[in-house]
PyMOL Python script that loads the backbone (N, CA, C, O; Angstrom):
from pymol import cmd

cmd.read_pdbstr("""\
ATOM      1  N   UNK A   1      34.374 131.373  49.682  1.00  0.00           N
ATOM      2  CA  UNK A   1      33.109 131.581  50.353  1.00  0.00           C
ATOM      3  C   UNK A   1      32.003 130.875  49.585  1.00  0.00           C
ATOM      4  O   UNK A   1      31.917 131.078  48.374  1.00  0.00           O
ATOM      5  N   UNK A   2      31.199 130.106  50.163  1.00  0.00           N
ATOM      6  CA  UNK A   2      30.220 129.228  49.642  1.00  0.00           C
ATOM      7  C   UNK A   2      28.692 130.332  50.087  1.00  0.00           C
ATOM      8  O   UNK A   2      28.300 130.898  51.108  1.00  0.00           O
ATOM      9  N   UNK A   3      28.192 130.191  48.623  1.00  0.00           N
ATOM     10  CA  UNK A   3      26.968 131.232  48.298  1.00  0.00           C
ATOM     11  C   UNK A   3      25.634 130.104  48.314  1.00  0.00           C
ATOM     12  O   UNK A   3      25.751 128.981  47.824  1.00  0.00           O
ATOM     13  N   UNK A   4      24.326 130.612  48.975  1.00  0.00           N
ATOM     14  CA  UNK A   4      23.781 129.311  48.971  1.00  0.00           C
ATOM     15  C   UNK A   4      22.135 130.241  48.295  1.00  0.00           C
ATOM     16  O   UNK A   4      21.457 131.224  48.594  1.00  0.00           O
ATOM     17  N   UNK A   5      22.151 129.362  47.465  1.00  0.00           N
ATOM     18  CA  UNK A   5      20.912 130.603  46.485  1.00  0.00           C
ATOM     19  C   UNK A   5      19.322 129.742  47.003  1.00  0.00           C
ATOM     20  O   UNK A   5      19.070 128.558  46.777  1.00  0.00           O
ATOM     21  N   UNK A   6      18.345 130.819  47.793  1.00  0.00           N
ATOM     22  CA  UNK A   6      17.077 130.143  48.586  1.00  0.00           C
ATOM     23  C   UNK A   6      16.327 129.236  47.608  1.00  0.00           C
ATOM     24  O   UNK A   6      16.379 129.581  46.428  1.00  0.00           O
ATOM     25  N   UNK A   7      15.680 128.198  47.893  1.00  0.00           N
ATOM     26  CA  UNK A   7      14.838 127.489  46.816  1.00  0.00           C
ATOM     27  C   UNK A   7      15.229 126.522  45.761  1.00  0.00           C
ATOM     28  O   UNK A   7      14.430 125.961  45.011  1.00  0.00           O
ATOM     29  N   UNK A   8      16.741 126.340  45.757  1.00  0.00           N
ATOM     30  CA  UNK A   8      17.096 124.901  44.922  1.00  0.00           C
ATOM     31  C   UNK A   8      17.110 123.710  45.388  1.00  0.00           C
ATOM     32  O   UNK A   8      16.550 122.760  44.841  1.00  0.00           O
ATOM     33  N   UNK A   9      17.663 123.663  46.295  1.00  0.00           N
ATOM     34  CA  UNK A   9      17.233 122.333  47.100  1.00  0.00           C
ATOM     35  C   UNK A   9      16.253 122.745  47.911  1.00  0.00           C
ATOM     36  O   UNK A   9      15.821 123.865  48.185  1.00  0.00           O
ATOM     37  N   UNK A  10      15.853 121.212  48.394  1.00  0.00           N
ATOM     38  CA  UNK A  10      14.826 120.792  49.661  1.00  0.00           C
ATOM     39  C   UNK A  10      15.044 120.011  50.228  1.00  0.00           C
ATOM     40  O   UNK A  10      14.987 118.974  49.567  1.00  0.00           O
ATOM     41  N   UNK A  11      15.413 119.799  51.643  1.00  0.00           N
ATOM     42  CA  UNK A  11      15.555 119.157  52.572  1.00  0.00           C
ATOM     43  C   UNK A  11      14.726 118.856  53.431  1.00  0.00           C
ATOM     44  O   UNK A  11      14.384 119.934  53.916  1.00  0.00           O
ATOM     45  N   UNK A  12      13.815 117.510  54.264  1.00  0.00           N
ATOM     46  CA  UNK A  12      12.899 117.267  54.897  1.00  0.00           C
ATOM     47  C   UNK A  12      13.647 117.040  56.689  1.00  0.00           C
ATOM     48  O   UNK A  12      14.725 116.481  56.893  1.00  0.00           O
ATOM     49  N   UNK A  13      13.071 117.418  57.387  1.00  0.00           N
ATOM     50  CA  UNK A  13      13.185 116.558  58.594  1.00  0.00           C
ATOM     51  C   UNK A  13      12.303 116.250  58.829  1.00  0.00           C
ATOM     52  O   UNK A  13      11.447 117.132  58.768  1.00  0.00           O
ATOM     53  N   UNK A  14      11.808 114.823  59.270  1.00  0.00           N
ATOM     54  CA  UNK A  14      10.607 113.858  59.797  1.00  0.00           C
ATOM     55  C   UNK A  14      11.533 112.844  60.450  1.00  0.00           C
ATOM     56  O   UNK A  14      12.672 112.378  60.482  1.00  0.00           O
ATOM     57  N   UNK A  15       9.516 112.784  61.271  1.00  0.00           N
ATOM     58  CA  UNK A  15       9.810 111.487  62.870  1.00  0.00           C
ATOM     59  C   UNK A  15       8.893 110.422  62.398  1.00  0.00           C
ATOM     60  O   UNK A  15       7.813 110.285  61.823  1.00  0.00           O
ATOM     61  N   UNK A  16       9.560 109.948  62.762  1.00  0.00           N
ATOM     62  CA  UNK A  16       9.162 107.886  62.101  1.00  0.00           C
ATOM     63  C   UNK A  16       8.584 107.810  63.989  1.00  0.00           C
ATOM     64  O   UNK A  16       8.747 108.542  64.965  1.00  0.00           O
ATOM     65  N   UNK A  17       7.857 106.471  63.719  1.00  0.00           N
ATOM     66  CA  UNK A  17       7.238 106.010  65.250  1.00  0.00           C
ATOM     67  C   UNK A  17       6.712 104.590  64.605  1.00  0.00           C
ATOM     68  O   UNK A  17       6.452 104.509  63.405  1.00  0.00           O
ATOM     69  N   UNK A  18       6.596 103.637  65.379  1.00  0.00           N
ATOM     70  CA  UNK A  18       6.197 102.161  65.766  1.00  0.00           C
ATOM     71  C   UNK A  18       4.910 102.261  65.268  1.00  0.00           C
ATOM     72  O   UNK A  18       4.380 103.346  65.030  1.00  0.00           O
ATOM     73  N   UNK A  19       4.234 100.894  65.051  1.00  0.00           N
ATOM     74  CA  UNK A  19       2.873 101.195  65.252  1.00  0.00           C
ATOM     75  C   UNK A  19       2.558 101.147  66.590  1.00  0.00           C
ATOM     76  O   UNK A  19       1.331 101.224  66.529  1.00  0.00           O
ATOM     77  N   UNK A  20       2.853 101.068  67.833  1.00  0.00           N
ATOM     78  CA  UNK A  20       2.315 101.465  68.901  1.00  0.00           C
ATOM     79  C   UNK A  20       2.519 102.805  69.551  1.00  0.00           C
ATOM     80  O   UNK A  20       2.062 103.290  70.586  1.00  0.00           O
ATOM     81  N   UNK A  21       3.499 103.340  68.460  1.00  0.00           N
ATOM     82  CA  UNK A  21       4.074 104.676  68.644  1.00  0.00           C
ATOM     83  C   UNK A  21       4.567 104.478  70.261  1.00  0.00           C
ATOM     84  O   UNK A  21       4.034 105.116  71.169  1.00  0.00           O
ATOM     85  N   UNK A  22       5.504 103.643  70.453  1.00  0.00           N
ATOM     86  CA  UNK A  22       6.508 103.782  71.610  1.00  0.00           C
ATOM     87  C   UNK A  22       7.946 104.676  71.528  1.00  0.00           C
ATOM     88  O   UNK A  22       8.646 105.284  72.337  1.00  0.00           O
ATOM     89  N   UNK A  23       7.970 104.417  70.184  1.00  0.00           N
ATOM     90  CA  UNK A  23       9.463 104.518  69.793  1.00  0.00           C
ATOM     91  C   UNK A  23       9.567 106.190  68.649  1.00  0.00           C
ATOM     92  O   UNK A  23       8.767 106.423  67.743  1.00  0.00           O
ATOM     93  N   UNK A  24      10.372 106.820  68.920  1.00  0.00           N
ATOM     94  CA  UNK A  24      10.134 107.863  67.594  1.00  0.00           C
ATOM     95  C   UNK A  24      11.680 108.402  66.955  1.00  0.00           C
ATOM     96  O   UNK A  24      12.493 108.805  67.787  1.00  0.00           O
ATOM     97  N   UNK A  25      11.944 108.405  65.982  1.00  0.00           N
ATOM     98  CA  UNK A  25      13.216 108.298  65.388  1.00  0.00           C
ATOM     99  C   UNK A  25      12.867 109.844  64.345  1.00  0.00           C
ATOM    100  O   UNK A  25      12.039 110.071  63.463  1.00  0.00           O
ATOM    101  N   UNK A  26      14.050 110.741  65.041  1.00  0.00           N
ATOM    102  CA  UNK A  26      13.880 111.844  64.077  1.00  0.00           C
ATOM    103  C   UNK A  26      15.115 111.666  62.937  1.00  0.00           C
ATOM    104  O   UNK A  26      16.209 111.168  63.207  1.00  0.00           O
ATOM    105  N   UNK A  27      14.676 112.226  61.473  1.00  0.00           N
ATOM    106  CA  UNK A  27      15.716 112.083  60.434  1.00  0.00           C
ATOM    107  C   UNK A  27      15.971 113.488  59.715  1.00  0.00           C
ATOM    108  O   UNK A  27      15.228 114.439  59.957  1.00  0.00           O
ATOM    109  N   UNK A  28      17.113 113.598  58.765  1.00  0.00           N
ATOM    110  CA  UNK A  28      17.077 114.399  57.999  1.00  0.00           C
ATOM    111  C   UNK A  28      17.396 113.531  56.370  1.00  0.00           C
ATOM    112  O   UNK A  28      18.075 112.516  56.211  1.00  0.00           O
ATOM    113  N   UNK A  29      16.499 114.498  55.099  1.00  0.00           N
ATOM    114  CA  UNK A  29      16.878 113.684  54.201  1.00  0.00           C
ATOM    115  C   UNK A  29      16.575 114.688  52.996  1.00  0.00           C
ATOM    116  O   UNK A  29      16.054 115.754  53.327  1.00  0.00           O
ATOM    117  N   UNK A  30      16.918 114.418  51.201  1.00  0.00           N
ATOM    118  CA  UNK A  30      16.710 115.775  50.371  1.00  0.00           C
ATOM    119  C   UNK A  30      15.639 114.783  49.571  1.00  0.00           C
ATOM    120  O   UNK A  30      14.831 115.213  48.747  1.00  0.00           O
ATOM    121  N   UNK A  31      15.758 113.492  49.920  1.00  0.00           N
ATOM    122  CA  UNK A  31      13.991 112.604  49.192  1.00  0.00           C
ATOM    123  C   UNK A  31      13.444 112.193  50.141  1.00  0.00           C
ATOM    124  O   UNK A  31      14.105 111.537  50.946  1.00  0.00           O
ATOM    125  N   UNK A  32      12.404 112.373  50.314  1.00  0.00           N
ATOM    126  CA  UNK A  32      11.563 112.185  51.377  1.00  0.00           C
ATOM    127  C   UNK A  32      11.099 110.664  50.966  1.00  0.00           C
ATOM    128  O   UNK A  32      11.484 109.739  51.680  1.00  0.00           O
ATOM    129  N   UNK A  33      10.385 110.433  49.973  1.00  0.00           N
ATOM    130  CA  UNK A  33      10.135 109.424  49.405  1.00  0.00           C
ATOM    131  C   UNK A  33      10.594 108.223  49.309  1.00  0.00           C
ATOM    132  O   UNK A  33       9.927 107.197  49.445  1.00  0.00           O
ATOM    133  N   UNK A  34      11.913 108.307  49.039  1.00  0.00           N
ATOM    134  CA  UNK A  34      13.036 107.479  48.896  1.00  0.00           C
ATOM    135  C   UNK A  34      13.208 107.078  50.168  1.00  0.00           C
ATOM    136  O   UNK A  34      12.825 105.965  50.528  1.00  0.00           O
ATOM    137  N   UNK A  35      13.767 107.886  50.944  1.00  0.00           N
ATOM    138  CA  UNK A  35      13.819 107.261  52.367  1.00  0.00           C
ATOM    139  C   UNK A  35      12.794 106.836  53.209  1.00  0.00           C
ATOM    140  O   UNK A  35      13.049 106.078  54.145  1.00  0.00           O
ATOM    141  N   UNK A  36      11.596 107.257  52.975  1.00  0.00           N
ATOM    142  CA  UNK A  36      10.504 106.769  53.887  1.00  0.00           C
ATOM    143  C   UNK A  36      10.276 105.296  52.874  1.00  0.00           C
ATOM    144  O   UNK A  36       9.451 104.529  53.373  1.00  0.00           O
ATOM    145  N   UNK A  37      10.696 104.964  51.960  1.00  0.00           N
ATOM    146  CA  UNK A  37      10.642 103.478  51.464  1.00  0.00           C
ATOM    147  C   UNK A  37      11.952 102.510  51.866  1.00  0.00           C
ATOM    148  O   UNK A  37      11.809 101.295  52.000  1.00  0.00           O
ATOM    149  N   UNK A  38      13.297 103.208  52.051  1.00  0.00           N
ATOM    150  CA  UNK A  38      14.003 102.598  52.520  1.00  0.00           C
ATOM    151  C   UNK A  38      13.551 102.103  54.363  1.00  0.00           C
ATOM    152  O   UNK A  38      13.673 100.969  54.826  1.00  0.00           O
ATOM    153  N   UNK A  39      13.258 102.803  54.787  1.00  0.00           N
ATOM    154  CA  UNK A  39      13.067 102.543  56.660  1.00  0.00           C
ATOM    155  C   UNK A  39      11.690 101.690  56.400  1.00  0.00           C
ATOM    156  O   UNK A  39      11.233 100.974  57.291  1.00  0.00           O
ATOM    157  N   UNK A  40      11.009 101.829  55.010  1.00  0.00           N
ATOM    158  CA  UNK A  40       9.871 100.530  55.343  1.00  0.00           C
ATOM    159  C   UNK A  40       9.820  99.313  54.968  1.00  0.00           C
ATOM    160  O   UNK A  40       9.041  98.455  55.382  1.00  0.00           O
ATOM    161  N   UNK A  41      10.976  99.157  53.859  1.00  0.00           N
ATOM    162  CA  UNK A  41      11.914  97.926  53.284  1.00  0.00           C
ATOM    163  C   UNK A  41      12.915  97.565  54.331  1.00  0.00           C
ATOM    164  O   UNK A  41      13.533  96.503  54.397  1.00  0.00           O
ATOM    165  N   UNK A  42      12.967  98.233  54.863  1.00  0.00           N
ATOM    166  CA  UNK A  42      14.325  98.027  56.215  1.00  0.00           C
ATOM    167  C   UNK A  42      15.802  97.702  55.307  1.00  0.00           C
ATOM    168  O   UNK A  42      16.644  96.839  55.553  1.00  0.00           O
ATOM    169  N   UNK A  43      15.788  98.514  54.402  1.00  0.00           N
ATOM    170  CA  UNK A  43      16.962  98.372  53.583  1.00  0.00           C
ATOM    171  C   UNK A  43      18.371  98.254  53.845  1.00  0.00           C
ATOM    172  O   UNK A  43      19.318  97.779  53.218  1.00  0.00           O
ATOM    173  N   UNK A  44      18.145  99.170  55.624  1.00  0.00           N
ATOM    174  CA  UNK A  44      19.591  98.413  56.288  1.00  0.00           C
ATOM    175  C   UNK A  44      18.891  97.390  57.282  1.00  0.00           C
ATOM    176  O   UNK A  44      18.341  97.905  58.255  1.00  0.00           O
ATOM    177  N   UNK A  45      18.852  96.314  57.190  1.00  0.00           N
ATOM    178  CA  UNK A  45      18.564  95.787  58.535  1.00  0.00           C
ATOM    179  C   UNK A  45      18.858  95.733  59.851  1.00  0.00           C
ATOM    180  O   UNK A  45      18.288  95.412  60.894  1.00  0.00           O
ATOM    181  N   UNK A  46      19.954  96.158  59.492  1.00  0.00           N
ATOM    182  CA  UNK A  46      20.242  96.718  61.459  1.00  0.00           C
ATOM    183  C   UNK A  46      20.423  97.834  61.212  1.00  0.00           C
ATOM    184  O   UNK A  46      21.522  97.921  60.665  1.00  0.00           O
ATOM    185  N   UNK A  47      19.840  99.017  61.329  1.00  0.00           N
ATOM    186  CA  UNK A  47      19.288  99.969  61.472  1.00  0.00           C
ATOM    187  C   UNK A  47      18.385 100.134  62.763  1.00  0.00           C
ATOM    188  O   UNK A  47      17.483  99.323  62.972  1.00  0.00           O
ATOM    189  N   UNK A  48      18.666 101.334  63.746  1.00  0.00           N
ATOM    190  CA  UNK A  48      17.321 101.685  64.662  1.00  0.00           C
ATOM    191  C   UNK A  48      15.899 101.265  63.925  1.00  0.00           C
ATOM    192  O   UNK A  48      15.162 100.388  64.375  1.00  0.00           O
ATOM    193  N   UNK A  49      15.692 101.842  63.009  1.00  0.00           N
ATOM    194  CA  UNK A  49      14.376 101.829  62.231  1.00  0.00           C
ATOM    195  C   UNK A  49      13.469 100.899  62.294  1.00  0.00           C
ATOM    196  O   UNK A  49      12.334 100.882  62.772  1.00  0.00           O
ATOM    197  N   UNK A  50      14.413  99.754  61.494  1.00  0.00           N
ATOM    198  CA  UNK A  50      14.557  97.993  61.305  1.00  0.00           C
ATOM    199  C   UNK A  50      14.520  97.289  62.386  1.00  0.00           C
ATOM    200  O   UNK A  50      13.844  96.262  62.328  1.00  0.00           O
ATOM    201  N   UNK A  51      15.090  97.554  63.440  1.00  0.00           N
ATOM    202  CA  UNK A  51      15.000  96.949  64.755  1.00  0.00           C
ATOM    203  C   UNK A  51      13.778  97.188  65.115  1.00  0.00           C
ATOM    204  O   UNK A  51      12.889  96.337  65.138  1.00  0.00           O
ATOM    205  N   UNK A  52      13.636  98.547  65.465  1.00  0.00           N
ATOM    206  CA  UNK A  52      12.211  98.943  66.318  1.00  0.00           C
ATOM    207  C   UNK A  52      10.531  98.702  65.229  1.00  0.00           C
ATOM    208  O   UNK A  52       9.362  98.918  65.548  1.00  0.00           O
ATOM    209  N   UNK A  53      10.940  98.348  64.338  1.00  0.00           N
ATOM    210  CA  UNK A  53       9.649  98.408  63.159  1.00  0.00           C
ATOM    211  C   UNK A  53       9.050 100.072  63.375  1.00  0.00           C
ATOM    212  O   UNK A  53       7.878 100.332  63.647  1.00  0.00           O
ATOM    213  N   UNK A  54      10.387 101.323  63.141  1.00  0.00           N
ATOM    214  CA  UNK A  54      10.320 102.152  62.638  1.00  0.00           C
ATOM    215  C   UNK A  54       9.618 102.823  61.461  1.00  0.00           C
ATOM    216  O   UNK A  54      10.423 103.652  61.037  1.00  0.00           O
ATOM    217  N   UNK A  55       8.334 102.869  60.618  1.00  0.00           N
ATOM    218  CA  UNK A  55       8.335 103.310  59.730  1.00  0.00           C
ATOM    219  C   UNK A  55       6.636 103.968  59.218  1.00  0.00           C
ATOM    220  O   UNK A  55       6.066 103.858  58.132  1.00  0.00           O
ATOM    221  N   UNK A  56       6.181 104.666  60.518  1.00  0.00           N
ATOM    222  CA  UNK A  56       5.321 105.277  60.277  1.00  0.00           C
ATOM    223  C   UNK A  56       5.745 106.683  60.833  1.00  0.00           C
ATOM    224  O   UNK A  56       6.232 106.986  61.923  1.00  0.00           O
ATOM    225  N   UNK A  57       5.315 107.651  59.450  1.00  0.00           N
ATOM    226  CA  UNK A  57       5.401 109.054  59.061  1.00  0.00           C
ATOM    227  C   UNK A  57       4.558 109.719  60.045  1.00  0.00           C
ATOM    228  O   UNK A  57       3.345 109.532  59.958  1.00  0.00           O
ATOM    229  N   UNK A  58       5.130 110.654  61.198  1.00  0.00           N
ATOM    230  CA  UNK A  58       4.260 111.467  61.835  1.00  0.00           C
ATOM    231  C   UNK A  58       4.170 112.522  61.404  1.00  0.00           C
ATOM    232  O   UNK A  58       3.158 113.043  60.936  1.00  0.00           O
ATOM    233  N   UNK A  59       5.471 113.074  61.534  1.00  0.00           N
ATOM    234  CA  UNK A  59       5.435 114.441  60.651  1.00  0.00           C
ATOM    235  C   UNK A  59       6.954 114.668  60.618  1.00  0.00           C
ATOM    236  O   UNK A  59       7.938 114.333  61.278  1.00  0.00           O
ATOM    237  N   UNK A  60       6.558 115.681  59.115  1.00  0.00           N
ATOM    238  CA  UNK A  60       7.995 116.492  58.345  1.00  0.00           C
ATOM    239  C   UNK A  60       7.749 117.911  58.344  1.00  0.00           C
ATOM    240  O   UNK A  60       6.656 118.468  58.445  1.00  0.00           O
ATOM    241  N   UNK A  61       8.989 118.480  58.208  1.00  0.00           N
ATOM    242  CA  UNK A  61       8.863 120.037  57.909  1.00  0.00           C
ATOM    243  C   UNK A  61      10.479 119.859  56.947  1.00  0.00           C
ATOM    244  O   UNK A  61      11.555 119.270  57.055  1.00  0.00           O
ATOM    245  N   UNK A  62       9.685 120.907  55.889  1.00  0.00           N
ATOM    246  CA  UNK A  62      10.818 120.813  54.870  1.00  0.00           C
ATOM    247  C   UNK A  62      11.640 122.450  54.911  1.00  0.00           C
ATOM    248  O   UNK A  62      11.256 123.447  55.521  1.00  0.00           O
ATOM    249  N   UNK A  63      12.675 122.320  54.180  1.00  0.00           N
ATOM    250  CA  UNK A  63      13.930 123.196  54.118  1.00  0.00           C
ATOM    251  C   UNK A  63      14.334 123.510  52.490  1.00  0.00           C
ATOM    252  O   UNK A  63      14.354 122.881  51.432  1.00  0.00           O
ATOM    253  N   UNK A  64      14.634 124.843  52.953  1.00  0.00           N
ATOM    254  CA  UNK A  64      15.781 124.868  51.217  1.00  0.00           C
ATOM    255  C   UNK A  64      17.125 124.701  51.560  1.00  0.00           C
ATOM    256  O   UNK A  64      17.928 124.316  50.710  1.00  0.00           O
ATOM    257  N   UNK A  65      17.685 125.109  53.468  1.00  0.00           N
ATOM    258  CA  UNK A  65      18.720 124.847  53.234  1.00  0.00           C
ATOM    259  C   UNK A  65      19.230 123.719  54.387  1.00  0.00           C
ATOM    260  O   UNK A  65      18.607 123.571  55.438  1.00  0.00           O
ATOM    261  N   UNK A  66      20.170 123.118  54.130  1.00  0.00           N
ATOM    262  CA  UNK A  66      20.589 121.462  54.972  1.00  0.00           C
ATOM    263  C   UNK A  66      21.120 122.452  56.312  1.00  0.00           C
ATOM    264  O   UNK A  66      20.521 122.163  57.347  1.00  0.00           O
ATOM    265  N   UNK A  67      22.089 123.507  56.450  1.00  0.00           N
ATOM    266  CA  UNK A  67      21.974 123.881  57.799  1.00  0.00           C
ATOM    267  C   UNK A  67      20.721 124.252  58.741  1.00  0.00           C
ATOM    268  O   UNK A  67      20.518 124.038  59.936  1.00  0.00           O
ATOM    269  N   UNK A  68      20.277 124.623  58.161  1.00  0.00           N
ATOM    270  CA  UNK A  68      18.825 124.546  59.036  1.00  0.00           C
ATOM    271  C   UNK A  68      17.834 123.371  59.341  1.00  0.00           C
ATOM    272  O   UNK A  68      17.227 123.221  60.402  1.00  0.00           O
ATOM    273  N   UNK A  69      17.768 122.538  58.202  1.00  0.00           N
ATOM    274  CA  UNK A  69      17.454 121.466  58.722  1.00  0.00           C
ATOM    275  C   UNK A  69      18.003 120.345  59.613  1.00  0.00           C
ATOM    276  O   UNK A  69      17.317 119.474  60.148  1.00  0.00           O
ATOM    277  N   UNK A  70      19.242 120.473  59.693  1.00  0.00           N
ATOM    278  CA  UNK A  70      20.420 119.658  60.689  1.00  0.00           C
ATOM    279  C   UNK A  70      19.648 120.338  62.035  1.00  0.00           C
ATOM    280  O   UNK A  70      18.998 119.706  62.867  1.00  0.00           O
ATOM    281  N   UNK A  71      19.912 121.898  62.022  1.00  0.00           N
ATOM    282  CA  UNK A  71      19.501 122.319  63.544  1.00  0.00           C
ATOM    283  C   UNK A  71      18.284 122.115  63.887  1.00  0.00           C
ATOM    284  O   UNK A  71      18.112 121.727  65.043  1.00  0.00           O
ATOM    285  N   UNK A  72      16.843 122.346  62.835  1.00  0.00           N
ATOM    286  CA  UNK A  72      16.095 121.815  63.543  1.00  0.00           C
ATOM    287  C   UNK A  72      15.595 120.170  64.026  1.00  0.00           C
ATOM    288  O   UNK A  72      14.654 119.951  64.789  1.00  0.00           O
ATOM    289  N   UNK A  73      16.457 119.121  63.392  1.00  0.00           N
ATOM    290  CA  UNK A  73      16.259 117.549  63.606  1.00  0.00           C
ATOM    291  C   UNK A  73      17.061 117.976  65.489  1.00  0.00           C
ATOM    292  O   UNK A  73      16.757 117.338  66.498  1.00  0.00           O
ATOM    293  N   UNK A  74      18.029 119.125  65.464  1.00  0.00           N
ATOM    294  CA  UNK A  74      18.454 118.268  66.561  1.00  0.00           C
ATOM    295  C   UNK A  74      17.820 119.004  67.777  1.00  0.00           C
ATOM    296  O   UNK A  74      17.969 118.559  68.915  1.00  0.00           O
TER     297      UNK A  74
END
""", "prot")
cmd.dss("prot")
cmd.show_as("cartoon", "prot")
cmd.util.cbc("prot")
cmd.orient("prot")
């Protein structure tokens, strides 16, 4: 049985959008930072992100635990 103790991790979900905000790409991630520099480096280039010029921050809501943040991205 896996014990999950509140407050050690943090998990973000945030929506990326275009600058014309046509497009909006929801994520889950435990660095927020990190990844909002990867989708603005386009670090995968074919990536949704990278394609659509994905990489403005609308909004996040953060987590302590990754099941809850999975359910609320989806």
């Amino acid at each position: 049985m896996i014990e999950y103790t509140e407050g050690i991790y943090t998990f973000y979900v945030y929506i990326l959008t275009n600058k014309n905000r046509t497009v909006l790409y929801t994520g889950v991630t435990n660095n927020l930072k990190l990844r909002l520099w990867q989708h603005e480096t386009k670090f995968n280039p074919k990536s949704f992100t990278a394609r659509y010029n994905s990489h403005y921050l609308i909004y996040f809501e953060k987590f302590s635990l990754i099941q809850l943040a999975i359910e609320r991205e989806k």
